[in-house]
PLY file of the C-alpha trace (Angstrom):
ply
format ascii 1.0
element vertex 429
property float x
property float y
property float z
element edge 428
property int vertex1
property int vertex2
end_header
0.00 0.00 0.00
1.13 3.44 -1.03
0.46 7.31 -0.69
-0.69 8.37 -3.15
-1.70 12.25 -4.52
-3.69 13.67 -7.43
-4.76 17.27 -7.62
-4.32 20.55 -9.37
-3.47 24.27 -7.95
-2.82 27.77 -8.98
-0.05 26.44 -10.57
-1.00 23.96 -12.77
-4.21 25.27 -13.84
-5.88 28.32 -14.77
-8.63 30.23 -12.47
-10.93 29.10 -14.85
-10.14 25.54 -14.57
-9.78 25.53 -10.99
-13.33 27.18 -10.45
-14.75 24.40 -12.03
-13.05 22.15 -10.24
-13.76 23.32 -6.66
-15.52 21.90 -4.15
-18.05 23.08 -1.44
-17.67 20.76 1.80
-21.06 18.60 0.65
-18.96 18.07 -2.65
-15.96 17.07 -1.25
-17.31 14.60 1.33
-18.68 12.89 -1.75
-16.01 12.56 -3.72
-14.20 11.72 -0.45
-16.93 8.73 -0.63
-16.44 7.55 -3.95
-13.33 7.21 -4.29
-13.06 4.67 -1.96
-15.33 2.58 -4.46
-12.35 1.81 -6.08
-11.20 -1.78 -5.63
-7.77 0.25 -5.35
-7.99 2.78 -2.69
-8.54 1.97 1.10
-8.37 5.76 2.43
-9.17 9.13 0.80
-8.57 12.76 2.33
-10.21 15.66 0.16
-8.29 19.31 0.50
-10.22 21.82 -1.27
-9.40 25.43 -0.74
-9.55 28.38 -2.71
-6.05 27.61 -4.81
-6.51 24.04 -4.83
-8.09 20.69 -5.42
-6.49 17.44 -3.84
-7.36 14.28 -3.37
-4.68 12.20 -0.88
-5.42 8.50 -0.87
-4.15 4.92 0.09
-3.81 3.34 -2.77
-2.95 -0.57 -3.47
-2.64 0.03 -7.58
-0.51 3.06 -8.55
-2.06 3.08 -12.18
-5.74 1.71 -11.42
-5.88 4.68 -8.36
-5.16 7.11 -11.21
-7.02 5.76 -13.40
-10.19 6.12 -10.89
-8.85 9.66 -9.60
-8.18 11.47 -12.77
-12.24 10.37 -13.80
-13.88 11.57 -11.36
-11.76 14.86 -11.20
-12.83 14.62 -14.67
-16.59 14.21 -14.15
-16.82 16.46 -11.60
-15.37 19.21 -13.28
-17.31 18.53 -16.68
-14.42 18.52 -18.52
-12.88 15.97 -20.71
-10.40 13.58 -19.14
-7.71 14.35 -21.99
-8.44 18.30 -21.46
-8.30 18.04 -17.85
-4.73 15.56 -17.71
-2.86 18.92 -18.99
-3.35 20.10 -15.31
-3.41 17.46 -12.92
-0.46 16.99 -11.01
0.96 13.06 -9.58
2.90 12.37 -6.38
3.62 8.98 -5.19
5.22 7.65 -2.01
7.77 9.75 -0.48
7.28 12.92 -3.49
3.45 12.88 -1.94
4.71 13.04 1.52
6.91 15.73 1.03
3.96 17.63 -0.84
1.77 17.62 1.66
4.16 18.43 4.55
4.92 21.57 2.26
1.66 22.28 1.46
0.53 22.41 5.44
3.72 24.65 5.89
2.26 27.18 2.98
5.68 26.68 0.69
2.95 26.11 -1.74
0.93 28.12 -1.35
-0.37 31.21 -3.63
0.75 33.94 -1.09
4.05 32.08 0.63
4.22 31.15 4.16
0.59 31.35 4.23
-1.23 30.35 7.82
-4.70 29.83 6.92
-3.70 26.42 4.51
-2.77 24.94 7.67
-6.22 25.24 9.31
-7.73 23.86 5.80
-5.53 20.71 6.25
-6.87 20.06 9.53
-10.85 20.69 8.46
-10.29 18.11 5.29
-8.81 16.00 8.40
-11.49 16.40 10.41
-13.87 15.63 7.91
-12.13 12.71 6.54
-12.38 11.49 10.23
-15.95 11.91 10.91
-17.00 10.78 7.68
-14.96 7.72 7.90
-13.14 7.76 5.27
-9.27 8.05 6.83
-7.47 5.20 8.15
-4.13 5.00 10.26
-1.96 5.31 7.10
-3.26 8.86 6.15
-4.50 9.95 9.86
-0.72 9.10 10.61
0.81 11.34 7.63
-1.78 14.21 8.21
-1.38 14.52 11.86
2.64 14.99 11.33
1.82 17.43 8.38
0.08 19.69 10.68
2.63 19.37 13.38
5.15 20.82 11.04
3.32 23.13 9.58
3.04 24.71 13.50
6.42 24.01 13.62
7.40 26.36 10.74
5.49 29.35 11.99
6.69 28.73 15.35
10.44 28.17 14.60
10.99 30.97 11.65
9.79 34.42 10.98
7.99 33.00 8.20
4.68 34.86 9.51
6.67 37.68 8.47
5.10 37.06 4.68
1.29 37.26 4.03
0.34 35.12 6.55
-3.83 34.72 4.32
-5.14 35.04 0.95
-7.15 37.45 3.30
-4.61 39.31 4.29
-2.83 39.67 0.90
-5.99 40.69 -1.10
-6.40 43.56 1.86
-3.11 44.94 0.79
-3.55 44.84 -2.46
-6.65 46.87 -1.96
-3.83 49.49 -0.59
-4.70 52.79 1.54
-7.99 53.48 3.13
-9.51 56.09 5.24
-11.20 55.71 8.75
-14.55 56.49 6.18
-13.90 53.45 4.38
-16.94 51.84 4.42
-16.32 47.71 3.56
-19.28 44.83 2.72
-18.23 41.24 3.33
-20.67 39.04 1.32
-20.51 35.38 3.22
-20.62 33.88 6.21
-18.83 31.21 6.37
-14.59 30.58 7.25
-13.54 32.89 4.42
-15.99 35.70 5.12
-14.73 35.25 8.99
-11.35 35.41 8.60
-11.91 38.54 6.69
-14.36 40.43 9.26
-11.63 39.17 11.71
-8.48 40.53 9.90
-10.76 44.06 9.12
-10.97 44.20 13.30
-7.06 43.26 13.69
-6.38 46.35 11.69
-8.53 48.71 13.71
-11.06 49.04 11.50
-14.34 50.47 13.11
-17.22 47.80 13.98
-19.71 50.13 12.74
-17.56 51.07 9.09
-18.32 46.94 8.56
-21.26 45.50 6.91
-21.83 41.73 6.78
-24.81 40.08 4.54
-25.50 36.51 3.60
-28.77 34.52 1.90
-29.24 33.31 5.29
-29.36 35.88 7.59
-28.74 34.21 10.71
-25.91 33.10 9.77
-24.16 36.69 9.22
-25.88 37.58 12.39
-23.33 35.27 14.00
-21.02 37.75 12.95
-22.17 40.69 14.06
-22.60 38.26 17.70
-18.84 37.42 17.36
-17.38 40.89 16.41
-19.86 43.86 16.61
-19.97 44.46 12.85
-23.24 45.33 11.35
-25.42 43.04 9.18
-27.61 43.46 5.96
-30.43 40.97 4.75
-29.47 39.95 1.39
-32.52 41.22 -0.14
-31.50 44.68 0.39
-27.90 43.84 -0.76
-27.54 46.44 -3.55
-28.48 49.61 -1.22
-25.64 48.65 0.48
-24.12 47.81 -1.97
-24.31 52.11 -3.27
-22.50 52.55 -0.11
-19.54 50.72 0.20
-16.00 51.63 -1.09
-14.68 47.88 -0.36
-16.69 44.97 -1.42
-15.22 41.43 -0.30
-17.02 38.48 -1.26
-16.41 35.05 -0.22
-20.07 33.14 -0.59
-19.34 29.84 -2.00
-22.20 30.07 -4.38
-22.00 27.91 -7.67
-22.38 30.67 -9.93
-21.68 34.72 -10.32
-23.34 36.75 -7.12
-21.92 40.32 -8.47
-22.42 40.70 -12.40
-20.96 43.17 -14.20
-23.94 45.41 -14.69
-25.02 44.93 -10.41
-21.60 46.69 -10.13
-22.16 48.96 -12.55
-25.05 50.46 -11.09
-23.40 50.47 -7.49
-21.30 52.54 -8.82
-23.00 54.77 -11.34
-22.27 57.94 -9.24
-18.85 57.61 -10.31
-17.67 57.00 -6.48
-14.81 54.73 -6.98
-15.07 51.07 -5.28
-12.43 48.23 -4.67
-14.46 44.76 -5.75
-11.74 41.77 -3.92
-13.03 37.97 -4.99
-11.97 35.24 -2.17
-14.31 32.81 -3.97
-14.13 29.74 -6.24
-16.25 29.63 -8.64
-15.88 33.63 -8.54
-18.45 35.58 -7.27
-17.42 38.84 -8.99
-17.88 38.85 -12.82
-14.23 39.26 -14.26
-16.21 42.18 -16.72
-16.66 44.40 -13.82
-13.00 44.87 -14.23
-12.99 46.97 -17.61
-15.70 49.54 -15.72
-13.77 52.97 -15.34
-14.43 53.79 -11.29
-14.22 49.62 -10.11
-10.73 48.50 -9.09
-10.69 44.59 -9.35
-8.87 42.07 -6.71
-9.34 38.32 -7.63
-7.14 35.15 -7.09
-5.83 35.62 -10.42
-4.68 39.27 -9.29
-3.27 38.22 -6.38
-1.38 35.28 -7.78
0.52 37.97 -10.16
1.41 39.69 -7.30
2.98 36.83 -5.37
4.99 36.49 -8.43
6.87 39.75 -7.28
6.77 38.64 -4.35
10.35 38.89 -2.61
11.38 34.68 -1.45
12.91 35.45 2.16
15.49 33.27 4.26
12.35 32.56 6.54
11.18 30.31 3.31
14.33 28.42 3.40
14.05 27.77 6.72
11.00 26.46 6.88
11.82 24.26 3.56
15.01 23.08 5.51
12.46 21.63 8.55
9.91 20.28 5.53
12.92 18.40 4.00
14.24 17.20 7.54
10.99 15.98 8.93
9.89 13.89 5.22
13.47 12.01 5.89
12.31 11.16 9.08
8.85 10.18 8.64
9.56 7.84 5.77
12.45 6.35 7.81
9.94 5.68 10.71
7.86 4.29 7.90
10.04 1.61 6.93
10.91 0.94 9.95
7.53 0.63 11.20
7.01 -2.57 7.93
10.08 -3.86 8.56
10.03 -4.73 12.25
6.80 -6.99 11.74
8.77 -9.08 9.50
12.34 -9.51 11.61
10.12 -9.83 14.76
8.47 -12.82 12.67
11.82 -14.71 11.37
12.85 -14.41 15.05
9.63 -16.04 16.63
9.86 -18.84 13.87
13.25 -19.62 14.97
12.60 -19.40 18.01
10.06 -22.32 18.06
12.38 -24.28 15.39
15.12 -24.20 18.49
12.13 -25.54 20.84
11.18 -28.02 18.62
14.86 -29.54 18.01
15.31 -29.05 21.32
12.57 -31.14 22.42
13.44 -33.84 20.12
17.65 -33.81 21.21
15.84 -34.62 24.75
13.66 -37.21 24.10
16.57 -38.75 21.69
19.29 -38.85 24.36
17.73 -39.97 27.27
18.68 -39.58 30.75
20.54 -35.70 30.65
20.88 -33.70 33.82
19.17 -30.33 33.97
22.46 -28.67 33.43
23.30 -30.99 30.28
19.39 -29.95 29.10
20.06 -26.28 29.51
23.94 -26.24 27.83
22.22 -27.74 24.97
19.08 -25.64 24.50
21.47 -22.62 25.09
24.00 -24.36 22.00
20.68 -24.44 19.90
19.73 -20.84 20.91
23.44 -19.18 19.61
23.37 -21.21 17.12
20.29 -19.69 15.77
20.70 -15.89 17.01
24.17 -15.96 15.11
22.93 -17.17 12.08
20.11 -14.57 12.00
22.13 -11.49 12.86
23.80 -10.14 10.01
20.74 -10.30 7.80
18.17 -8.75 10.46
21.11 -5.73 11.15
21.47 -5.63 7.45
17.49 -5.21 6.57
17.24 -2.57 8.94
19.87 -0.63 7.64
18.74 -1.14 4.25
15.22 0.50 5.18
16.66 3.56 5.54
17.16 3.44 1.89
14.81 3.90 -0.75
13.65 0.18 -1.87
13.48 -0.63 2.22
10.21 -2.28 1.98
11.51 -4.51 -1.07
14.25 -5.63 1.30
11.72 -6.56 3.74
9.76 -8.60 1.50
12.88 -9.90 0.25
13.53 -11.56 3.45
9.98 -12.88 4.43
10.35 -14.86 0.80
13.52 -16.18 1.40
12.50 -18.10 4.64
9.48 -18.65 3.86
7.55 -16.46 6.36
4.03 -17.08 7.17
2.10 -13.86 5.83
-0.75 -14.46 8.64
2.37 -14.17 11.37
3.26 -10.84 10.12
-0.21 -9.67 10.06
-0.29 -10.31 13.61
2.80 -8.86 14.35
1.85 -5.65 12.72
-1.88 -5.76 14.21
-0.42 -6.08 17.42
2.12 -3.21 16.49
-0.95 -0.80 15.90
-2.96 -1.52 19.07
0.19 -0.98 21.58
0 1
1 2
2 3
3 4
4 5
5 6
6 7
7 8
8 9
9 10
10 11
11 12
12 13
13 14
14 15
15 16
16 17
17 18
18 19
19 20
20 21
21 22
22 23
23 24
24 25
25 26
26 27
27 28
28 29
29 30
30 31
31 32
32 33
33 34
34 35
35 36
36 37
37 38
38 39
39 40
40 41
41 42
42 43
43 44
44 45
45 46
46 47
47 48
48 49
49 50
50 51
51 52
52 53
53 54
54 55
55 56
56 57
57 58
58 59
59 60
60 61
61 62
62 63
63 64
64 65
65 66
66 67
67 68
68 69
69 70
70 71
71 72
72 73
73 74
74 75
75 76
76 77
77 78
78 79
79 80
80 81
81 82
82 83
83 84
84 85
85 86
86 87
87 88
88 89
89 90
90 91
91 92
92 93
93 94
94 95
95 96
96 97
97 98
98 99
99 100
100 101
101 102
102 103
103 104
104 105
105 106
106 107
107 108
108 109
109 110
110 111
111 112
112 113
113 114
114 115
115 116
116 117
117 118
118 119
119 120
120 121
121 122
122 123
123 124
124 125
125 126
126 127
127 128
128 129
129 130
130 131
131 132
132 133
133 134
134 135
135 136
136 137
137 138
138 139
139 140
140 141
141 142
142 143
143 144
144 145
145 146
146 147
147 148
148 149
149 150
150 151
151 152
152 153
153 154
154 155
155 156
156 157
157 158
158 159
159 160
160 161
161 162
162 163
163 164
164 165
165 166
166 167
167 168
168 169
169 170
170 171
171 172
172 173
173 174
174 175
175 176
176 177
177 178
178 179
179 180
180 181
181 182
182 183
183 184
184 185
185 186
186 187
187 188
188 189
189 190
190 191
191 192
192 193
193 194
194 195
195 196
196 197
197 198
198 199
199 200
200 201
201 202
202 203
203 204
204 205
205 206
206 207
207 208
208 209
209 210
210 211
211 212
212 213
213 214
214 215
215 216
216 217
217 218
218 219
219 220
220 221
221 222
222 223
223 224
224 225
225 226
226 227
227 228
228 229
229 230
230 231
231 232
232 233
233 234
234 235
235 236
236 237
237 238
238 239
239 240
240 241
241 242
242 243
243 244
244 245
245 246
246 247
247 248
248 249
249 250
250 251
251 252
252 253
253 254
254 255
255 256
256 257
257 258
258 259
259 260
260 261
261 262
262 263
263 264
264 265
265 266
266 267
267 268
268 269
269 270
270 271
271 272
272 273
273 274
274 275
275 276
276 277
277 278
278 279
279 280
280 281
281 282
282 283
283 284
284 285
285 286
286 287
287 288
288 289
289 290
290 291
291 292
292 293
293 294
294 295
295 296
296 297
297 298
298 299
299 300
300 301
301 302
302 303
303 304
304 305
305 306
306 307
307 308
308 309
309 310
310 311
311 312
312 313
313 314
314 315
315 316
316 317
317 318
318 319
319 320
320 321
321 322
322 323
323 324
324 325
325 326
326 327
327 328
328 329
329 330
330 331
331 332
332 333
333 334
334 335
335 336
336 337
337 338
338 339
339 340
340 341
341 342
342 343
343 344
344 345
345 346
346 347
347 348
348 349
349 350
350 351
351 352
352 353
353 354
354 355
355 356
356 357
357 358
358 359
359 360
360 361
361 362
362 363
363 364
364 365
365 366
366 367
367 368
368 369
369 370
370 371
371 372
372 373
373 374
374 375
375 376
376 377
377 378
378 379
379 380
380 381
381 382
382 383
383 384
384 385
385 386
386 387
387 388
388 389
389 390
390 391
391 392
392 393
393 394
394 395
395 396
396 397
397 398
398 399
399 400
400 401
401 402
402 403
403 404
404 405
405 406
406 407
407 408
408 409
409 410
410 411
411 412
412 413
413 414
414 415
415 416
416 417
417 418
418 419
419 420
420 421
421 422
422 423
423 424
424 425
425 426
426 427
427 428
């Protein structure tokens, strides 16, 4: 069984792509669900965030768990499986455990060093975990990929960078005044983050509006943080008065067309129009209108572009790179044992057995004579054995380690069901 990776990001694929490849929590928990339909895959993990699509898996077939994952990436994203291929991207094994232990520590990441990817990782978690669909394998890998991505923020000045797409997109939207009046369309982690980074900078309560289809919903903002709220029926009078929209709504289609801006803004008062949303919320016309100033992902991934790489980065990459030798050490390690602690117990009872029979053979022996010659029996066998369980361990530091290991369970003849035990056993202690 291997790890096993398939997804697409900012960049391998275009905005456009990506929005029609996203997934709203309901969307990923099914996918999450059928891919473990597959006679292939025993464990699945969904990440979906608003620069990305993954799907993590345990996979016993590396080309039939492809096969399975690129058509429903496919299907979902009506697209055709050859059109879609161009922007998929494959790691297997140790390349998919370094991904993800970079991707939790926001190396890849739109705006570098990122913080909020590493709360994502831990919802898809979560959500794997409730739903059922995560076994050790992948609870194992996911729970170290969120230790390190803590450990990256806590060990470098990595924070130092953009530490949200939040927080990037606010710069971007540059200077304001304490008159700035800002609408946050949403509700939901996005839209919170947002209303919570607009109160970090000492932005007024009261110079915040909040509105979402269901109102209750962005009244739990205005509970949490003292911003105002708007029913979503009376969205464009607001709308007149804001010089910031935000929207993050996780609708399936465009919210804000091009002529709903247009009209917001017909007074030629200039607005800033920032889309945190995939699909986009925003129509990408509302750009070419003469008083709108236009924020999307694709906006800010140009920016990040520019973006100076710092020596936190390499820091943090340095701990990514340190902590994938060490889990996939532990890894094979953690096969191998099984099997050495399985050649031992068989020779262990072969030495009982002979020994036995020497007994019964020779008769009258003394209980010294019986114990030199079950101790003979016992040297005997832990010299022979030795070399070749020191040498398989040191071998599964390497890459083929696990080959090694089934190397030796062939070549005496190991019974499959006794590792199984072994390794069952390993898992409950």
């Amino acid at each position: 069984m291997s790890v096993l990776v398939l997804g697409m990001s900012h960049r391998t694929a275009p905005i456009e792509v990506l929005e029609r490849a996203s997934l709203d929590t309901d969307d990923g928990v099914k996918l999450s669900h059928k891919v473990l339909e597959s006679a292939h895959i025993t464990e699945s993990v969904v990440i979906s965030t608003c620069n990305r699509v993954e799907v993590y898996v345990e996979a016993e077939r590396f080309h039939g768990a492809i096969e399975e994952l690129s058509r429903l990436f496919a299907e979902h994203a009506g697209l055709g499986r050859d059109e879609l291929v161009h922007h998929l991207y494959v790691h297997y094994d140790d390349a998919a455990v370094a991904h993800l232990f970079s991707v939790a520590s926001g190396l890849d990441s739109m705006i570098l060093g990122e913080s909020q990817i590493l709360g994502q990782v831990r919802l898809s978690l979560q959500s794997a975990q409730a739903e059922s669909t995560v076994g050790p394998a992948l609870n194992a890998l996911f729970q170290q990929a969120l230790r390190i991505g803590k450990r990256g923020h806590a060990e470098t000045g990595i924070d130092r960078l953009a530490p949200s797409v939040v927080t990037a997109a606010l710069d971007a939207v540059g200077e304001t005044t304490p008159e700035t009046r800002y609408l946050v369309a949403g509700a939901g982690t996005m839209a919170s983050l947002a209303v919570r980074t607009l109160m970090d900078r000492g932005i007024a309560p009261e110079r915040v509006m909040v509105t979402n289809r269901t109102y209750q919903r962005a009244y739990e903002l205005v509970a949490t943080f003292g911003v105002g709220a708007v029913r979503w029926e009376a969205l464009d009078v607001e709308l007149q008065a804001a010089d910031v929209l935000i929207s993050c709504t996780g609708a399936t289609g465009v919210v804000f067309d091009r002529d709903r801006i247009e009209r917001a803004t017909s007074d030629g008062r200039p607005m800033t129009v920032v889309d945190l949303a995939l699909p986009r919320d925003i129509a990408a016309e509302a750009a070419s209108l003469p008083h709108v100033t236009h924020i999307d992902m694709q906006v800010l991934a140009e920016l990040a572009a520019d973006s100076e790489v710092v020596a936190d980065v390499a820091a943090v990459r340095s701990i990514v790179d340190g902590e994938v030798g060490t889990f996939l050490a532990a890894k094979s390690a953690s096969r191998v044992t099984p099997t050495v602690k399985a050649l031992r117990g068989m020779a262990t009872e072969i030495v009982q057995a002979e020994s036995d029979r020497l007994e019964a053979r020779l008769g009258d022996l003394t209980d010294a004579q019986r114990a030199e010659v079950r101790q003979a029996l016992r040297r005997v066998s832990d010299k022979l054995l030795h070399q070749p369980t020191v040498r398989v361990q040191q071998l599964a530091d390497g890459p083929n380690g696990l080959t090694y290991a089934d190397a030796l369970a062939d070549l005496f003849a190991l019974d499959p069901a006794a590792v199984d035990r072994v390794s069952a056993a390993k898992e409950g202690s």
